[in-house]
N, C-alpha and C positions, 0 to 999 in steps of 0.2 A: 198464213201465206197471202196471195194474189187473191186468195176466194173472196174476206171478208171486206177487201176495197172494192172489187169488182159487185158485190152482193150492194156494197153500198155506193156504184153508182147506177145501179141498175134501179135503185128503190129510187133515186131523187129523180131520174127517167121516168119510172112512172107515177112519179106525183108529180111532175111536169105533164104530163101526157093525162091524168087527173084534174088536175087543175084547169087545162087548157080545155078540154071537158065542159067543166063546171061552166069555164067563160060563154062555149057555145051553146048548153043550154039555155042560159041565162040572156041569151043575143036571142034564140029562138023564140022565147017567152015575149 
């Protein structure tokens, strides 16, 4: 049903929100 696409946009939400992450450590450094 709705689970496993809403499952799968919640994952690239938080590899977006990972990522953007990664960038401000990397700007911190």
């Amino acid at each position: 049903g709705n689970w496993g696409h809403r499952q799968l946009e919640l994952d690239e939400m938080e590899v977006m929100v990972t990522a953007r992450k990664a960038v401000n450590d990397t700007q911190q450094d």
